[in-house]
C-alpha angles and dihedrals in degrees: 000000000000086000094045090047085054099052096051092047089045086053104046086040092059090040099049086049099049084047093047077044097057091042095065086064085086088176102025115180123281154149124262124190143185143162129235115205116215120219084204138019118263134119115267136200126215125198141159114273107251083223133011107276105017085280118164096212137009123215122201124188131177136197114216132217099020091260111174089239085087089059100036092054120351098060099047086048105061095014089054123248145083117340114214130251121230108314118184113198129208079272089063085238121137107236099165126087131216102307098242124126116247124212095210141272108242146170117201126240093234094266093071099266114134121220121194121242114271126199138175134255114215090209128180110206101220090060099067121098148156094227126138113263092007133186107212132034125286118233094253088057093048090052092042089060096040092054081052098062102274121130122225118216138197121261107167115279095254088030064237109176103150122100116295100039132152102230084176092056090039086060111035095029079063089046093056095031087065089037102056091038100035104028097221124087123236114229107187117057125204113209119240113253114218141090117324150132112306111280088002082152088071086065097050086040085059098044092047105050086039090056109050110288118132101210135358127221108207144139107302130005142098117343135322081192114048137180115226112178081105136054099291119212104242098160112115091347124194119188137188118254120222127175138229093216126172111227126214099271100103097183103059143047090224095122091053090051108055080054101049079050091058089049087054096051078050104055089035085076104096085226121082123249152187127222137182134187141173146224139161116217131023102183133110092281125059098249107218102344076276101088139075110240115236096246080063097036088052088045091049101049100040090059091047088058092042100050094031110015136076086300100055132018099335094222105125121085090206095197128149118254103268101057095047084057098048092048088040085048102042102040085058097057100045116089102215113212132181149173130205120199110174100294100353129078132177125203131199137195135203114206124197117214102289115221115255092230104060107112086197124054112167133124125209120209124204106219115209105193138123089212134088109235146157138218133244127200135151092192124134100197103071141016121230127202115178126182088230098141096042129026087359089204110106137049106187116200123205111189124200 
């Protein structure tokens, strides 16, 4: 009986196990299909977007440090919403704008829809706080932005860079802290400028990539410009960090413009890129020397959207980091198969296991076609949109 007794606990134990075991995989491989109805005959061709959306260039832009100013201005600006007026903190530095109320900077997702511009916030954990006059966001505003669409990215726990420092506990305390407070967990870490040892940003390269972060932006390394028509390495990716800084010249925009020049040389390129690119504060005083005033921010933003956004040209995807990554990294994972009989075409994808972790999971199709069609799916484990009457080039996949 003792024996018997062993064997069925042996069995339900495995089993329970193997099942605990299979339910970790929280995005397992497997195969999604669909079907796109053709108003007309005529053969079709069916790719990965490049970039989500059928976008010709991302543009990705973070805000170190976790200052207030990204709450007080930058994200009212692009999200939408009241700027605010002149705001001195404990420090005596100016975080607020201009007080007037912004209707949004957007692109569109290729059906018309506009989606507001989105960037990331480099935090330290240790830095956020509830106190009077503060420096940096509280927890509630972070959330508030990351609920938003901003992605939060991690930035050490201390922002600690001096001789003696943990470059383990800077990495995985963040981690926790956001964790604990947030309930997601970052996956790309941005190494904390400041005074240390020499090539003290090797050692937070190797913490970060060994515990759990998917790429690293420091102080040299690929990019920050790529070209992602082909198959881009994202496995265990560095990239070098530049900054969007104001200089002292407060009359002009000279100093945006020679950017926004730079973005121009860069879009002009036939092949599609990514760029990132950094900055600190983004309040009415230059924080630091190491920040872009709001007068310039503003300045700089506005003629992005203008040029590049729902009111130009609509090329950018003007998307945070993190969610460039996951599409880039992704797209480049899925096998793409169809079949074309007459009208009728059905199209199947094979997904890789997707990491738990990936906040973004959609696939954007380019759609090469002279008809008009439509696409039909019961499947409960993603939503499909497609441009078919209209345009009749994307086809755009939200898994669940």
């Amino acid at each position: 009986m003792k024996t018997f007794t062993f064997i069925i606990i042996l069995f339900f134990g495995i089993h329970s196990f193997a099942f605990a075991e299979n339910q970790s995989l929280e995005n397992p491989p497997k195969t999604i299909t669909f079907k796109i109805k053709l108003k007309s005959a005529g053969k079709v061709k069916i790719t990965p977007s490049v970039l989500k959306f059928n976008k010709h260039f991302a543009y990705s832009f973070t805000l170190d440090d976790g200052y207030r100013s990204a709450y007080l201005t930058a994200f009212p600006l692009l999200n939408g919403g009241k700027i605010s007026a002149s705001n001195k903190n404990g420090w005596k530095i100016d975080q607020g704008g201009d007080g007037k109320t912004s209707k949004g900077l957007f692109y569109t997702d290729g059906f018309g829809n506009k989606i507001p511009f989105k960037l990331a916030l480099a935090i330290n954990g240790a830095s956020l706080n509830n106190l009077p006059n503060r420096g940096h966001l509280s927890w509630e505003e972070v959330r508030e932005m990351y609920n938003a669409g901003w992605d939060i990215l991690n930035h050490s726990f201390h922002h600690a860079t001096k001789h003696g420092t943990n470059y383990l506990t800077e990495v995985t305390d963040n981690t926790k802290s956001i964790k604990e407070n947030l309930n997601f967990t970052m996956s790309h870490f941005v190494v904390p400028g400041g005074e240390g040892d020499e090539k003290y940003y090797l050692e937070y390269e190797k913490e970060a990539l060994q515990n759990g972060q998917f790429s690293v932006a420091s102080y040299y390394g690929k990019g920050p410009v790529y070209k992602v028509n082909d198959k881009v390495d994202l496995d265990k990716l560095i990239s070098a960090r530049t900054f969007v800084q104001s200089s002292k010249d407060t009359t002009s925009f000279k100093t945006m413009d020679n950017y926004l020049k730079k973005i121009d040389s860069i879009v002009k390129q036939k092949d599609a890129v990514w760029f990132n690119e950094f900055t600190h504060g983004t309040g009415n005083t230059n924080l630091w020397n190491l920040s872009t005033r709001f007068p310039d921010f503003k300045y700089y933003m506005k003629k992005l959207a203008n040029k590049y956004g729902a009111n130009g040209n609509d090329s950018v995807w003007m998307a945070p980091w993190q969610e460039v990554y996951e599409y880039i990294w992704l797209r480049d994972r899925i096998k793409v198969d169809f079949v074309q009989k007459d009208k009728e075409v059905t199209v199947t994808i094979q997904l890789p296991e997707i990491p738990k972790n990936f906040r973004n999971k959609s696939i954007s199709l380019s759609v090469d076609t002279d008809s008009k069609f439509d696409t039909e799916s019961k499947a409960l484990d993603f939503t499909i949109k497609n441009d078919g009457n209209k345009n009749h080039k994307l086809i755009v996949i939200d898994l669940k």
